[in-house]
Steps between C-alpha positions, in 0.01 A plus 500: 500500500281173414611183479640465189590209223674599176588267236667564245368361120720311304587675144685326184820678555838339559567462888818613569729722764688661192138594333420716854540890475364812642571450839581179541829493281720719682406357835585126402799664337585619919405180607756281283756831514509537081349697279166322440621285222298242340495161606343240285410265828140369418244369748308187437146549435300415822172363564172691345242612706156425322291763728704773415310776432522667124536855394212449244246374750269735628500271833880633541423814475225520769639215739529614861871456494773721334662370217803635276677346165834650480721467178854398523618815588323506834253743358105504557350414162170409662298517836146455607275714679565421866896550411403856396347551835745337734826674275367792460468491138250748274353313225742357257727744569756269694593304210864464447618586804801244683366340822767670694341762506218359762795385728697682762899613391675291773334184393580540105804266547260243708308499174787404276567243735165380471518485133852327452353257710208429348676438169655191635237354734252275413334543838293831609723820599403687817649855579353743746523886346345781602234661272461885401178546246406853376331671753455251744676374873754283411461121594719211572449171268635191431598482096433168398609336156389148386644362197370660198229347242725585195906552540458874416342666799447469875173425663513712837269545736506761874413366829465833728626432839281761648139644394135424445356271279614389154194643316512849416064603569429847339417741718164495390416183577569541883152407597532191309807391683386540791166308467773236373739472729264512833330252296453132745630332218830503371494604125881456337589509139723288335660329197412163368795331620438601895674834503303765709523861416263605706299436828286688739601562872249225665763231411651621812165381713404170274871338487721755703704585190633861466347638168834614380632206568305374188624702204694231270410236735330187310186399680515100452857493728216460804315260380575151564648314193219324380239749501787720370511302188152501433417855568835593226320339260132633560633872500725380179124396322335822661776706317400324174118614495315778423488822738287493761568078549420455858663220715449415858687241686553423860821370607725541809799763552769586766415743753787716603513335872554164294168359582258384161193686396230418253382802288260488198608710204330640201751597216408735263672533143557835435821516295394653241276816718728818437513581872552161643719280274517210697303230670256625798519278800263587815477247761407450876590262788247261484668226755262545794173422227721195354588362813130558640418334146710224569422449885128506349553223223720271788224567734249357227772244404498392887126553589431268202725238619373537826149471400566141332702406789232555757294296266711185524552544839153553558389211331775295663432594825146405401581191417705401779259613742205281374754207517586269764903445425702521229438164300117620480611857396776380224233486272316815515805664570670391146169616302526816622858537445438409155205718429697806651796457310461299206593211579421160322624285787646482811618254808505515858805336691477451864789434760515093618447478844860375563590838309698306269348570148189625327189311463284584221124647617315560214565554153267764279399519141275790382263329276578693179766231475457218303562199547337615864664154719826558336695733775324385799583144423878563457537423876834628569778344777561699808746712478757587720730830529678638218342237266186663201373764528369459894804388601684851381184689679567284774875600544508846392205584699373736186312542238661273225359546116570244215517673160486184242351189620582153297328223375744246587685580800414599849243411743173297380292793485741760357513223201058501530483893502774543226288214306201718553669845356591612815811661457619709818449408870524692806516411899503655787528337873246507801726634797398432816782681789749509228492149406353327157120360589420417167561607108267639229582425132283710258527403121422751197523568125663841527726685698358724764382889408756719641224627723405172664560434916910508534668201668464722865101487440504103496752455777198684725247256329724225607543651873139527457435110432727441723389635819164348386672143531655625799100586688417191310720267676449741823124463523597090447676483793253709700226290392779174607530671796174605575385125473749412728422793728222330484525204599692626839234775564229195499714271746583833685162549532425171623748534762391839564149415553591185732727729704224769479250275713733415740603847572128556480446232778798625672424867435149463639616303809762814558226712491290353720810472754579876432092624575544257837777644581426854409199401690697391823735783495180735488324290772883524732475850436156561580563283784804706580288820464269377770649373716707781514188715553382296781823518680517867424093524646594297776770664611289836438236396677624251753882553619481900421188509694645283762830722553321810502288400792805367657644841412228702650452289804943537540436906455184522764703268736784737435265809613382312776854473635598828376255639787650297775823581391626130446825430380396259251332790292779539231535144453101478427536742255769387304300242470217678373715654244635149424129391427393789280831439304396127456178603417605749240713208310217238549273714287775594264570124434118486474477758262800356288310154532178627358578850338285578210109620633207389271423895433689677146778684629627202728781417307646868484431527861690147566797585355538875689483288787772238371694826407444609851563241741859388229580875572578402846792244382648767198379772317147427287316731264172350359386694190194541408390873300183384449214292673468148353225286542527131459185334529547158481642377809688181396722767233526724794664246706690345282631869415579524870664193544747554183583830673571349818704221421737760314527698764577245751798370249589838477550477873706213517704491202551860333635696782352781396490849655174547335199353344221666306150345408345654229112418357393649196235510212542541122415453134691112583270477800581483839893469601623405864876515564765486800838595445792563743902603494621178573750305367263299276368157535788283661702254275516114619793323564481353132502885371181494418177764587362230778283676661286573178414144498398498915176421555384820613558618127330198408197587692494845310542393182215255585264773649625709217320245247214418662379844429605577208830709591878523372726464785871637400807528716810663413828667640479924497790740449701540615428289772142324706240258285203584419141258489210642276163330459297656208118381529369574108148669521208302586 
């Protein structure tokens, strides 16, 4: 069964229990245990109802929802068309008939309760009974009674607790209701005080509302108060016009979730269309456009006020960039402000430099004024904090506005600008790291537009002039500095240049010293070189030569005797071997003294031999994988002469068990080294390396140099030292 609302008509008959037969009398007479006397208890006569509907109208007798007028008897004198469907009911032919009839046995004496309670109540009566119309499932609803229009009837109307919806379709038009209800927009139906009687299942997706929910509800309990109020009386006018009146209106309602939505409606009025008999509502959620509407129009609001703020602050920073500091600016800087924002007049305030008060810059009159010497000759007082209108800018550190400016009291040129129709004035300060630079006053005829720059806009233009005071005074003491830079720079220089000669003089004198001495140490070398060659040649060629003829004369005398069987002959050759020993180390300290022969492969061959002849003290490997040809005798035997005077520290300080000389060519160019498994280069007494700073490592580093070569020296792991010479390629 449908959801259903009866109400009952009121009828010009007395209201009273003892006027109630049929069925009602003997169950009241139960109920009070008598005989269903009459009782001449009257009820006042409650409020009327003007949107009752009317047994003459045709719009009752087609509306959506069932209604009945019952006499005082309880009987049906009257019902509409949708009452006939929902009860049961053929035609006419359920006139007469007690209501009782529709409802269930067991809850007859609920009903007389009901009644005898609505006699005396001035309030609405609410009893739950359970329905039983002619040939229909029976259905539980709430009976509710509202004080009647007259004091001879009820006015009743059924709530069903369980069902469909309120309007009873007929069952031809089932195509039509369901292109309605799956329609995206909610259509509803209604009275025209807010009552809906009927509304289509997408209330459920645009506010979350369960359609059943609806039936009886009034629709302007979810709209907020105001917009309440107006809407009431728009639907009240709509009701008043012709058929077919259309109204549309866009307000906001409740969603179920308690969040707001905005929907547009377009009301219909169609109480007088047979079928309808209300007011048509259809509306949809139009929140997401109206917020996208209103995002759009604060978007424009903001873009606008954005565009005239980049134009002051363009033409500000304009101005202050084609000015020097702030007293040359003031002027420009006031015009504009004027001519961006209406201004008349305006002053410029600057902080003293004992930061005590403001000083007065530059006052500005826009020459529409008249007279024109009239504000800037007010020449106002400085001003200190908390005094005028600076002096409030100065200690609240904002924007500061002055609606009504007088004639007679206040600073000089309040009085001027007041004089000269000037009524409001506004100032803002110049911040500099959150202290008060400076004060701008701006004077107009009229209050601001609502869309003007906010106070926030002119604290950045203040920021703005103030960090321009603060490069201002900046490049100042730059340029004070530079100067003074200056000035020490040119006596710098001065004393630079004077101690430039005499390290000049004293450079050039070094230099000659270090070529002599470069010089000598090449010469001592050379000498060195030679004269060890000449010892080495004459001990080739005169003591070796000597000894071996001494030798062979020792061996033939030894032959000699060896035939006459002297006993001398062992001693003479002992001797012998004695002299071909001496011989042997007389050319190996000739070789040593003059190693390295004029040909390419001299140098290689020179150090096999120095590997050779230190193999006889300890164990010596000389490496070479590859033959390397050194052409240039000088690098050759400075190469050999590195190599020997590691090997012979190696000897006396390392202790090692075994030293390796390696010589080797590569991308870096050609790389001699000696390395042994000592126990590294000895410390001195004072811990230090001393014997890195001998002379014999002196020597190499100095051969190293004079041809070019990197001489390193350095402990291996885990233990012996290693010397490397790396000649780059020539």
């Amino acid at each position: 069964m449908g959801n259903v609302a009866l109400r009952m008509k009121s009828v010009s008959e007395p209201r009273s229990l003892s006027t109630l037969s049929g069925e009602f009398e003997p169950l009241v007479a139960r109920k009070r245990g008598g005989s269903g006397r009459k009782t001449s208890k009257s009820v006042a006569p409650p409020h009327r109802d003007p949107h009752a509907p009317k047994s003459d109208d045709l719009v009752y007798e087609m509306a959506p929802l069932a209604y009945l007028n019952l006499d005082a008897r309880g009987r049906i004198i009257d019902f509409n068309m949708a009452a006939s469907r929902i009860l049961g009911l053929a035609g006419k032919s359920g006139k007469g008939r007690p209501l009782s009839d529709f409802i269930h046995p067991r809850d007859h004496h609920l009903l007389v309760n009901h009644v005898e309670r609505s006699r005396a109540s001035r309030k609405p009566v609410v009893t739950r009974l359970e329905f039983r119309p002619q040939g229909g499932p029976g259905a539980t609803m709430e009976l509710t009674t509202n004080p009647a229009s007259e004091a001879s009837c009820f006015r009743t109307r059924l709530v069903p607790i369980s069902g469909h919806n309120p309007v009873a379709w007929p069952a031809d038009d089932a195509k039509f209701r369901a292109l309605v209800e799956n329609s995206s927009e909610v259509i509803c139906i209604g009275a025209p005080d807010g009552t809906v009687f009927y509304t289509t299942p997408s209330v459920k997706r645009v506010l979350g509302y369960e359609p059943a929910s609806w039936f009886g509800r009034n629709a302007f309990e979810i709209m907020p108060p105001d917009q309440a109020t107006l809407a009431r009386l728009a639907v009240r006018q709509l009701a008043e016009r012709p058929t077919g009146t259309v109204l549309r209106l866009t307000t906001q309602v409740r969603h179920a979730n308690g969040s707001w939505k905005w929907v547009e409606a377009v009301l219909t009025n169609l109480i007088n269309q047979p079928a309808i008999g209300g007011i048509v509502c259809n509306y949809r959620d139009v929140t997401d456009s109206r917020q996208a509407e209103q995002s759009l129009r604060a978007s424009e609001q903001r873009y606008r006020l954005l565009t005239e703020s980049l134009a002051l602050q363009y033409a500000v920073v304009q101005t202050l960039a084609a000015s020097a500091g702030i007293v040359q600016a003031a002027p420009s800087l006031l015009s504009v402000f004027c001519a961006q924002l209406g201004c008349e007049a305006g002053a410029l305030w600057s902080r003293s430099e004992d930061r005590s008060r403001l000083d007065l810059v530059h006052l500005h009159q826009q020459p529409i004024l008249a007279p024109a010497d009239l504000f800037a000759a007010s020449e106002p007082a400085p001003v200190k904090t908390g005094h005028d209108l600076a002096g409030l800018v100065w200690e609240s550190r904002q924007p500061v506005s002055f609606p009504q400016l007088s004639a007679r009291r206040g600073p000089s040129h309040h009085r001027a600008a007041a004089k000269l129709g000037l009524r409001r004035a506004f100032a803002f300060p110049i911040m500099r790291a959150r202290e008060v630079e400076g004060v701008v006053e701006l004077f107009s005829r009229n209050p601001p537009e609502p869309e003007r720059p906010q106070p926030d806009f002119f604290s950045s233009i203040g920021i703005q002039i103030g960090l321009f005071i603060e490069r201002t005074q900046a490049l100042e003491r730059l340029r004070q500095s530079e100067e003074a830079l200056i000035q020490v720079n040119n006596a710098l220089e001065r004393r630079v240049s004077a101690r430039t000669a005499e390290l000049h003089t004293a450079n050039h004198e070094l230099s000659a010293e270090i070529s002599e001495r470069t010089r000598l140490e090449r010469e001592i070398i050379r000498i060195s070189e030679y004269e060890q060659r000449r010892i080495g040649q004459d001990l080739h060629d005169g003591v070796c030569q000597e000894l071996a003829a001494i030798a062979f004369m020792t061996r033939a005398l030894a032959n000699r005797l060896d035939k006459n069987s002297s006993e001398e002959t062992d001693t003479i050759h002992r001797v012998a071997r004695l002299l071909n020993d001496s011989i042997s180390k007389a050319r190996d300290i000739a070789r040593g003294l003059h190693p390295v022969e004029m040909h390419a492969d001299g140098l290689m061959v020179a150090l096999q031999d120095l590997g050779r002849r230190t193999h006889e003290s300890i164990p010596c490997v000389c490496q070479c994988d590859e033959p390397i040809l050194v052409r240039e005798s000088d690098t050759a035997l400075n190469l050999y002469r590195i190599a020997q005077e590691a090997v012979n520290n190696a000897l006396k300080y390392s202790r090692a068990s075994r030293i390796t000389i390696s010589l080797r060519r590569d991308d870096k160019g050609l790389r001699l080294s000696i390395s042994d498994d000592g126990r590294g280069i000895p410390i001195g007494p004072a811990g230090r390396r001393g014997a890195r700073n001998g002379m014999g490592l002196h020597i190499m580093r100095y051969r190293a140099r004079s041809m070019g070569a990197t001489l390193r020296i350095h402990d291996r792991r885990p233990r012996g030292t290693e010397v490397v010479c790396l000649l780059p390629p020539q």
